[in-house]
C-alpha positions as YAML, in Angstrom:
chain: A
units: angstrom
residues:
- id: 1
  name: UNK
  ca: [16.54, -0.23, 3.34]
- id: 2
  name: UNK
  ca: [14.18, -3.35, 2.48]
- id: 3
  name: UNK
  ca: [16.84, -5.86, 0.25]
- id: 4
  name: UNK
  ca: [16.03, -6.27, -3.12]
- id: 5
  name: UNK
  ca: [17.83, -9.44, -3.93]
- id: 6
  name: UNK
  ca: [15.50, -12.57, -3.25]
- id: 7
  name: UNK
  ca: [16.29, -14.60, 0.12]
- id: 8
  name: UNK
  ca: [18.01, -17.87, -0.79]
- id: 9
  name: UNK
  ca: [14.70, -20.79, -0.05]
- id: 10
  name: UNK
  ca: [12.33, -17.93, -1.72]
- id: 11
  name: UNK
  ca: [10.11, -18.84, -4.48]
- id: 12
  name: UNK
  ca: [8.80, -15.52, -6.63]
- id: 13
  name: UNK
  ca: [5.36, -16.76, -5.81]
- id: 14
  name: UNK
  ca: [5.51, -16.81, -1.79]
- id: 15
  name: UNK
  ca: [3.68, -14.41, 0.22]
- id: 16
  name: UNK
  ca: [4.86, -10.76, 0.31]
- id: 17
  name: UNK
  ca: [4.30, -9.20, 3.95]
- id: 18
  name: UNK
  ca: [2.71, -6.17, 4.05]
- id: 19
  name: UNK
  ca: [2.14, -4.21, 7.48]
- id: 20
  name: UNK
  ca: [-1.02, -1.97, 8.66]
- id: 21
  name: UNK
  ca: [-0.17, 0.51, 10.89]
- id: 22
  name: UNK
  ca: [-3.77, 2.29, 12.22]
- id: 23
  name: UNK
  ca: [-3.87, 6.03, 13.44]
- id: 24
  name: UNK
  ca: [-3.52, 4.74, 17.16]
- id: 25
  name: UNK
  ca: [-0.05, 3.02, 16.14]
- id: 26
  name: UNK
  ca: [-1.68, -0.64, 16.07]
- id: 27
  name: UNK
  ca: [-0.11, -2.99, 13.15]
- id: 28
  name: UNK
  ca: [-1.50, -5.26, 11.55]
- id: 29
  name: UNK
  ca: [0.81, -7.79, 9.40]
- id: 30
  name: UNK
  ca: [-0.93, -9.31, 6.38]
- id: 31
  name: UNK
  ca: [0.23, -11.78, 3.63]
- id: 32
  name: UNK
  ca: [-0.79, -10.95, -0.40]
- id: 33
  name: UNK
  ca: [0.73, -12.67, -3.31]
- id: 34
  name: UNK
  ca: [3.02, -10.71, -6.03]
- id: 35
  name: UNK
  ca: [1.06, -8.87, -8.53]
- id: 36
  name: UNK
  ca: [-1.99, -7.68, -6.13]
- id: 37
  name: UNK
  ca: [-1.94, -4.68, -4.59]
- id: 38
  name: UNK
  ca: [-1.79, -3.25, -1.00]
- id: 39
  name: UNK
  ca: [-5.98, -2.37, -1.76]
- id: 40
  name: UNK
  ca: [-6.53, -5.81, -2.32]
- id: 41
  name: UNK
  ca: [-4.38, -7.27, 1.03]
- id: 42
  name: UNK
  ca: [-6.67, -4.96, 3.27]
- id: 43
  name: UNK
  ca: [-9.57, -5.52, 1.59]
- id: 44
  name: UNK
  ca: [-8.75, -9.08, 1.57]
- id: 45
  name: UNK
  ca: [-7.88, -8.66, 5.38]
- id: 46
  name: UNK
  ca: [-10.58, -7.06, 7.02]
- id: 47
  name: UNK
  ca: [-8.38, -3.77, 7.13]
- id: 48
  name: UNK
  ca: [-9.65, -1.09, 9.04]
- id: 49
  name: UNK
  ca: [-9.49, 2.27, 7.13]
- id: 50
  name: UNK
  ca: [-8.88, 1.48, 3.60]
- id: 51
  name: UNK
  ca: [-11.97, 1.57, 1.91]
- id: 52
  name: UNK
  ca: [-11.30, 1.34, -1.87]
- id: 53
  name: UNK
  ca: [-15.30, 2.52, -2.40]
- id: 54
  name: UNK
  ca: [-14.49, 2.60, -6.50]
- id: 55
  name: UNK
  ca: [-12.96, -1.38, -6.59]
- id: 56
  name: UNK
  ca: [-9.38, -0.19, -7.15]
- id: 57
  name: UNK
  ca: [-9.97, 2.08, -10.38]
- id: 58
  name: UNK
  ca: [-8.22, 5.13, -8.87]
- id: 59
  name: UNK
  ca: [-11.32, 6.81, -9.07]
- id: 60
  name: UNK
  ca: [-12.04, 7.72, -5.21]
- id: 61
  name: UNK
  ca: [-9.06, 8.03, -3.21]
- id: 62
  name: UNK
  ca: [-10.96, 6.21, -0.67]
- id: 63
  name: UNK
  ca: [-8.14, 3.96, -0.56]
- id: 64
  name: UNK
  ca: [-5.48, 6.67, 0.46]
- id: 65
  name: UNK
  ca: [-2.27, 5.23, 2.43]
- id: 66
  name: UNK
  ca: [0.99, 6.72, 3.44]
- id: 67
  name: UNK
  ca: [3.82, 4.28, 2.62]
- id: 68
  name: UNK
  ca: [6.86, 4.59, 4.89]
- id: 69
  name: UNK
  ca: [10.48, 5.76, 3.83]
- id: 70
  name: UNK
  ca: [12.35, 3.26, 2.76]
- id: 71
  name: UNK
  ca: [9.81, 1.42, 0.42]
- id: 72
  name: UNK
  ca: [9.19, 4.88, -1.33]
- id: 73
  name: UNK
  ca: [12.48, 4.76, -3.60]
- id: 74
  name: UNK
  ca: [11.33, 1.07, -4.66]
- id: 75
  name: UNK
  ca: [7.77, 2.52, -6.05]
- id: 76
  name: UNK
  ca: [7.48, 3.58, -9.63]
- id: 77
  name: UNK
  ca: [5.86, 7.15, -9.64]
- id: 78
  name: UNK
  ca: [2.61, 7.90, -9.11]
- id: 79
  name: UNK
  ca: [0.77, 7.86, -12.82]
- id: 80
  name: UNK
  ca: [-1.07, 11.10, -13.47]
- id: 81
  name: UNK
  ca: [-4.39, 9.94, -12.35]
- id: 82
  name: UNK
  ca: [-3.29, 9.02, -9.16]
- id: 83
  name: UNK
  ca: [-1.52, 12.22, -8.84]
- id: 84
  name: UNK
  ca: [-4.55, 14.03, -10.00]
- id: 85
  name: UNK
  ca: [-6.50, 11.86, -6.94]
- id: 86
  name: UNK
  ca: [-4.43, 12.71, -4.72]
- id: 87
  name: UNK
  ca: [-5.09, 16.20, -4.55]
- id: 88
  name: UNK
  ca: [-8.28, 15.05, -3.03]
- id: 89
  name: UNK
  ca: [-7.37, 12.90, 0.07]
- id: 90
  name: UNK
  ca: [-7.37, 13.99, 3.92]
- id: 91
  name: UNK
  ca: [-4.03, 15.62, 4.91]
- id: 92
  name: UNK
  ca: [-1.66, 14.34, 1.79]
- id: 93
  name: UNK
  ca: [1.71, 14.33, 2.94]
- id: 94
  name: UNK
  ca: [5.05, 12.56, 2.30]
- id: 95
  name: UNK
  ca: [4.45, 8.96, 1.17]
- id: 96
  name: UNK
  ca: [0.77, 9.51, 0.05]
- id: 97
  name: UNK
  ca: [-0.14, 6.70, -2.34]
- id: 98
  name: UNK
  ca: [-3.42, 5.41, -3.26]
- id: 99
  name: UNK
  ca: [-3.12, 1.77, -2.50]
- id: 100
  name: UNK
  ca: [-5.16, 0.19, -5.58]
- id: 101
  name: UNK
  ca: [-1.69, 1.61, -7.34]
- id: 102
  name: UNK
  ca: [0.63, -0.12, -5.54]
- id: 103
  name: UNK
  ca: [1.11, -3.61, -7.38]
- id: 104
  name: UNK
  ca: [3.37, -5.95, -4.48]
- id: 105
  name: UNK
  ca: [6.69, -7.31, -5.87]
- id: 106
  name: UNK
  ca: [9.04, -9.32, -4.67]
- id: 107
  name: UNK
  ca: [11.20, -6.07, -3.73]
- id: 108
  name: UNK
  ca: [8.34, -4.93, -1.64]
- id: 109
  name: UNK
  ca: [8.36, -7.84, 0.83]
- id: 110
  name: UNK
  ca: [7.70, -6.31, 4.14]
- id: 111
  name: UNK
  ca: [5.91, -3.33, 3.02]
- id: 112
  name: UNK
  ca: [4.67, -0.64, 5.73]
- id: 113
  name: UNK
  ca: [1.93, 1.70, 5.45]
- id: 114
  name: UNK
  ca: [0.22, 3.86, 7.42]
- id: 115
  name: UNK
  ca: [-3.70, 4.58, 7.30]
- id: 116
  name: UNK
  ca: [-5.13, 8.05, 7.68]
- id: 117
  name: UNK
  ca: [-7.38, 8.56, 10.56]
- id: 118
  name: UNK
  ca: [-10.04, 9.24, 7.61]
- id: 119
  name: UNK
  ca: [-10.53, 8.94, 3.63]
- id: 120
  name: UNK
  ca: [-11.92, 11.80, 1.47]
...
């Protein structure tokens, strides 16, 4: 389980880590400051697969990301619209998380998510 206590030498402003992993297994590690989200690190990043067609206004689900097991617990729950969105995305399974909803803190350093082969 990902620590949530700071590691000693960390400012709260340092880059959070947050990991790609493509349909073929690939991973891609990418850096994105607290208080953006994981749509803005792979947009910011060139990431394959993550679209975000709508600009991050939970309005697509092009976005669509399955977010691995232990960093689930640390996520608030989804808000009803992205609930509602969700309904809509390519084989929604355990972890499915629209990723313009996912703000990065500290607590989330190391992230891992997994991209769909497709988006809706």
């Amino acid at each position: 389980m990902p620590s949530t206590t700071p590691q000693p030498g960390r400012r709260d402003d340092d880059p959070i880590s947050v990991t790609f992993v493509q349909p073929d297994g690939s991973r891609r590690r990418c850096l994105a400051r607290p208080g953006e989200t994981v749509l803005d690190a792979a947009l910011d990043n060139a990431v394959p697969g993550i679209v975000g067609q709508c600009g991050g206004g939970c309005t697509c689900a092009t976005c669509h990301c399955y977010v691995a097991e232990p960093f689930r617990g640390l996520l608030a729950a989804p808000h009803p619209d992205e609930t509602e969105m969700l309904a809509y995305v390519w084989r929604p399974g355990p972890g499915s998380r629209l990723a313009c909803q996912i703000r990065l803190a500290r607590e989330l350093d190391g992230l891992v998510v997994t991209v769909p082969a497709t988006q809706a």
